[in-house]
C-alpha positions in Angstrom: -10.1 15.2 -5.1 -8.3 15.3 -8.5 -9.6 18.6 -8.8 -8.8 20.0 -5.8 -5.2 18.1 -6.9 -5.0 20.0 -10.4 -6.0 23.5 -8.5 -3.1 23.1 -5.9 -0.1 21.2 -7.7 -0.3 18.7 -5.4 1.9 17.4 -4.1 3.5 21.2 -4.7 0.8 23.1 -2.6 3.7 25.7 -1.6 3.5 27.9 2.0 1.7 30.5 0.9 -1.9 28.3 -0.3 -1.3 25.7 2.4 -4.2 27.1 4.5 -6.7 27.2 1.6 -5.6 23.7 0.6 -5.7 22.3 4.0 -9.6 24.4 4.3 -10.9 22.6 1.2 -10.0 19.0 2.1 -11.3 19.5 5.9 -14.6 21.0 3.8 -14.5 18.0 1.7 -14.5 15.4 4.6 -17.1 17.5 6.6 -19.1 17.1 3.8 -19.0 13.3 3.7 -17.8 12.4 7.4 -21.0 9.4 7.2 -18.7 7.5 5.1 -15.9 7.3 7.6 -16.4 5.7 11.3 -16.9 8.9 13.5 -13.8 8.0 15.7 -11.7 7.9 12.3 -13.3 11.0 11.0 -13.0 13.4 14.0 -9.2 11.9 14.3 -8.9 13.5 10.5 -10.7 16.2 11.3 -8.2 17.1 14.1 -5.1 16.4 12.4 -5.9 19.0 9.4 -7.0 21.6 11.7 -3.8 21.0 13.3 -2.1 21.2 10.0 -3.8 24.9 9.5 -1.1 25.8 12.6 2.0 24.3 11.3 4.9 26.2 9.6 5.7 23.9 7.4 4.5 20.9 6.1 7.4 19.2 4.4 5.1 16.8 1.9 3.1 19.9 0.5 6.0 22.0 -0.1 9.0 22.0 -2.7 7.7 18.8 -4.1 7.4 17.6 -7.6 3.8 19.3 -9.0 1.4 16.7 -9.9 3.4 13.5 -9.3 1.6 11.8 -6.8 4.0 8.5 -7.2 7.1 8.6 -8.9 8.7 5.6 -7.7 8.4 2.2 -6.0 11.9 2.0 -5.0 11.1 2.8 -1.3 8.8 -0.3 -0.7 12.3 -2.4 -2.1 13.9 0.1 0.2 11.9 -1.0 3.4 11.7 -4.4 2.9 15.7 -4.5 2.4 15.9 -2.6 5.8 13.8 -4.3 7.6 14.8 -7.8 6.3 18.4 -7.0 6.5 19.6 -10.7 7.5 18.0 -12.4 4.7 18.9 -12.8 1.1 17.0 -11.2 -1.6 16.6 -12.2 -5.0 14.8 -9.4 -7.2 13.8 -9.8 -10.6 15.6 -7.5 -13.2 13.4 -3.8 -13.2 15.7 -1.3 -14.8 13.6 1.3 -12.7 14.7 -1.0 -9.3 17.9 -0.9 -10.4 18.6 2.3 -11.0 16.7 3.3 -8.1 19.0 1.2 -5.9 22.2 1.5 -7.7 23.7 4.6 -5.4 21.9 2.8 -2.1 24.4 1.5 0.1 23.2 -0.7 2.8 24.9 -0.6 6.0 24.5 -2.3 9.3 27.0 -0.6 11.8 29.8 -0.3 10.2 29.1 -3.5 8.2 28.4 -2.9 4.8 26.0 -5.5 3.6 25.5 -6.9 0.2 22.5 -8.7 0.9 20.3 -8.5 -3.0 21.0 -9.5 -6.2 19.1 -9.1 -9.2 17.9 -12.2 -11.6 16.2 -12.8 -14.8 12.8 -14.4 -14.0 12.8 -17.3 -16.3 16.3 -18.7 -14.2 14.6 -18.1 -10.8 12.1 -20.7 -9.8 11.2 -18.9 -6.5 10.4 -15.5 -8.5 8.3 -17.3 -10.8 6.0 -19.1 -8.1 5.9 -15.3 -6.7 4.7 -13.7 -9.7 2.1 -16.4 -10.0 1.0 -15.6 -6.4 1.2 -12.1 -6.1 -1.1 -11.3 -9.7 -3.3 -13.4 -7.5 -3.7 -11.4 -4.9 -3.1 -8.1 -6.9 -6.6 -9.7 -8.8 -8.1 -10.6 -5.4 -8.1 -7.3 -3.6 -9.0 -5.8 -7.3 -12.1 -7.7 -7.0 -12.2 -6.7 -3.2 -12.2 -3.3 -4.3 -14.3 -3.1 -7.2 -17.3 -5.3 -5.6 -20.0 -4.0 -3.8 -20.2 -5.1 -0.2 -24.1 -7.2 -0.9 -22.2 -8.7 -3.9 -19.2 -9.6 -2.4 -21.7 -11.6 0.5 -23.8 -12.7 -2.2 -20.5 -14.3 -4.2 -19.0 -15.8 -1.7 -22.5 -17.6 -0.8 -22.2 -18.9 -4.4 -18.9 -20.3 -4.0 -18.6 -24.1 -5.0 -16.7 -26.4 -2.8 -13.7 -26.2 -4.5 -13.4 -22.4 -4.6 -13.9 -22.6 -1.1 -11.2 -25.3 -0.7 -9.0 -23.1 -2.9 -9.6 -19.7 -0.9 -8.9 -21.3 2.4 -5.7 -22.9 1.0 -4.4 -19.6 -0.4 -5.3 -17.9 3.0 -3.8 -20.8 5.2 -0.8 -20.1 3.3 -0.5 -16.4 4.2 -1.3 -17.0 7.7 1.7 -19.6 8.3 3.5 -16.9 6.3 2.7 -14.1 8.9 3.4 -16.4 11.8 6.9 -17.5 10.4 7.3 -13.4 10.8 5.0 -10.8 11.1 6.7 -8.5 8.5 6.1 -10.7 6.0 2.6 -9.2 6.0 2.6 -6.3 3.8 -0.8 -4.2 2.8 -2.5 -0.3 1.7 -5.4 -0.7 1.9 -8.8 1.2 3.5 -10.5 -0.2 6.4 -13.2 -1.5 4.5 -11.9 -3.1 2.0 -9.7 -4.8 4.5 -12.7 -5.7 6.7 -14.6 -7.2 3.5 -11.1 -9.3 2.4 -11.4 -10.5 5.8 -15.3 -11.1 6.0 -15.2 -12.5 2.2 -12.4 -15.2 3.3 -14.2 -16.5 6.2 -16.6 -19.6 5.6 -20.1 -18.9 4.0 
């Protein structure tokens, strides 16, 4: 894929080698449709043969070439939308900052002011965050790195405690999701979500 990338500018494929682009990455999931469940695959298949008949495809066209993420700013973005009645306290990113500096919020014809930006070290809240979310980030990292007979083997391996400590953690994201569904916030593939779910459960 990285190659195919380089070849085409991607994201900046352009009109003109659309067709060839969209041909090599249907000829690269052909080649390896085992990997994906054969409702998932022939659903892929079918939306880049689809994509051969289109006139434009607005994400491979006058994009930046080979930039395949140049910003976070629109997962702040979606959350602020989404959230728009609650108060959010961000940690000072110059990147966030300037990403959001020219965003105005609006709900109606209410403008809403409804973030503010802290330093970490004066935010209890953002601290106990960061200590959370780098351990999930190293979770799923480990999710995603393991093989899936490793993963089962570890997680038969676990001591009491872990196990006390991994169905603490989890507990706490479930009441979290049940206080409001949008709190729940993921990318990730079907399997490794499968085997995050399958490693949590009891041995």
């Amino acid at each position: 894929m990285i190659d195919l990338f380089q070849r085409y500018s991607f994201p900046n494929v352009g009109p003109e080698r659309r067709r060839d682009f969209i041909d090599e990455v249907l000829g690269l999931a052909e080649v390896r449709s085992d990997l994906l469940e054969h409702f998932n695959y022939m659903m892929l298949k079918g939306v880049l043969q689809l994509g051969r008949k289109i006139k434009s495809l607005p994400f491979l066209e006058a994009e930046t070439s080979n930039v395949l993420v140049d910003s976070f700013g629109h997962f702040f973005l979606e959350r602020l939308y989404i959230l728009k009645n609650a108060s959010h306290i961000l940690d000072v990113e110059e990147l966030v900052i300037e990403y959001l500096k020219d965003v105005t919020f609006v709900d109606g014809k209410r403008k809403m002011n409804h973030f503010r930006f802290v330093v970490s070290h004066s935010e209890p809240g953002i601290q106990i965050s960061d200590v959370v979310v780098g351990l999930l980030g190293k979770y799923f990292s480990f999710i995603c790195a393991t093989a899936d007979d490793d993963l089962v083997n570890v997680r038969q391996t676990l001591k009491p405690q872990q196990q006390m400590n991994l169905s603490l953690l989890f507990d706490i994201l479930e009441r979290s999701v049940e206080e409001n569904p949008v709190f729940a916030h993921a990318i990730m593939s079907i399997r490794d979500r499968a085997m995050s779910e399958e490693f949590r459960a009891p041995a």
